[in-house]
C-alpha positions, 0 to 999 in steps of 0.5 A: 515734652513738647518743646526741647532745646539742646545746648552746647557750650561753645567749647564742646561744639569742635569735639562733638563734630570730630567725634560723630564725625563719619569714618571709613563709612562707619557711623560714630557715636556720642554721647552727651551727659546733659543736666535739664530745666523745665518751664511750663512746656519747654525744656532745655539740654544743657549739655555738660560733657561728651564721651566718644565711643572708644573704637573697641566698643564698637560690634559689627553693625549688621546693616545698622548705622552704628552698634556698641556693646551694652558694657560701654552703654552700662559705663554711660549710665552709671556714670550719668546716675552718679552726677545726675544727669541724662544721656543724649546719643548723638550721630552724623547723616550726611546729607545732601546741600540745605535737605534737612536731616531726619532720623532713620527708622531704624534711628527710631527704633533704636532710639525708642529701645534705649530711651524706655530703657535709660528712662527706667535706670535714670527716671529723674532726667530726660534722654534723647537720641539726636541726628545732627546734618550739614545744616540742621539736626533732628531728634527725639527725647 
């Protein structure tokens, strides 16, 4: 994909920024059931509904941003084959006045793990891994 615009109707912006919000210096996690379009080149994220981490799917991070148990990633999934649609992670990184937000390496990793991985389970719709900032957000999909 070379061009992907991710959606979010106005009333799930609020409940997106509460739950990615930072908490006690641990990173949270969102994700997004998104239904898809594309034309030609572009490809837009229409984002349908959020499911917040619940505080006990959580693992220790082990130096990691944020960690959650493969049931509540298996919960997700299925849940997203069902209604047919595609899964984005979203997180916070704070960031520093206007500097522009980036994904970690270990973002990357991660991202590029999973994404192969609900890629195989729900082929039929695209997924993304997005890091949103005070001003801006970053991703791959």
């Amino acid at each position: 994909m070379s061009e992907v615009q991710l959606r979010v109707p106005c009333h799930l912006v609020e409940p997106l920024l509460e739950a990615v919000a930072i908490r006690d210096g641990a990173e949270r996690v969102v994700f997004a059931l998104v239904s898809s379009a594309t034309t030609g080149t572009k490809t837009l994220l229409l984002m349908r509904d959020l499911v917040a981490a619940p505080s006990d799917a959580y693992l220790d991070p082990q130096g990691h941003g944020a960690r959650w148990s493969g049931r509540f990633t298996l919960e997700i999934l299925n849940r997203a084959l069902r209604d047919n649609l595609g899964v984005v992670i979203l997180h916070e990184h704070l960031t520093l006045g206007s500097r522009p937000v980036a994904l970690s390496r270990d973002d990357r990793g991660s991202a590029e793990e999973l994404l192969m991985r609900f890629g195989a389970v729900q082929p039929h719709r695209p997924h993304g891994s997005v890091v949103l900032g005070e001003t801006s957000a970053a991703g791959v999909f």
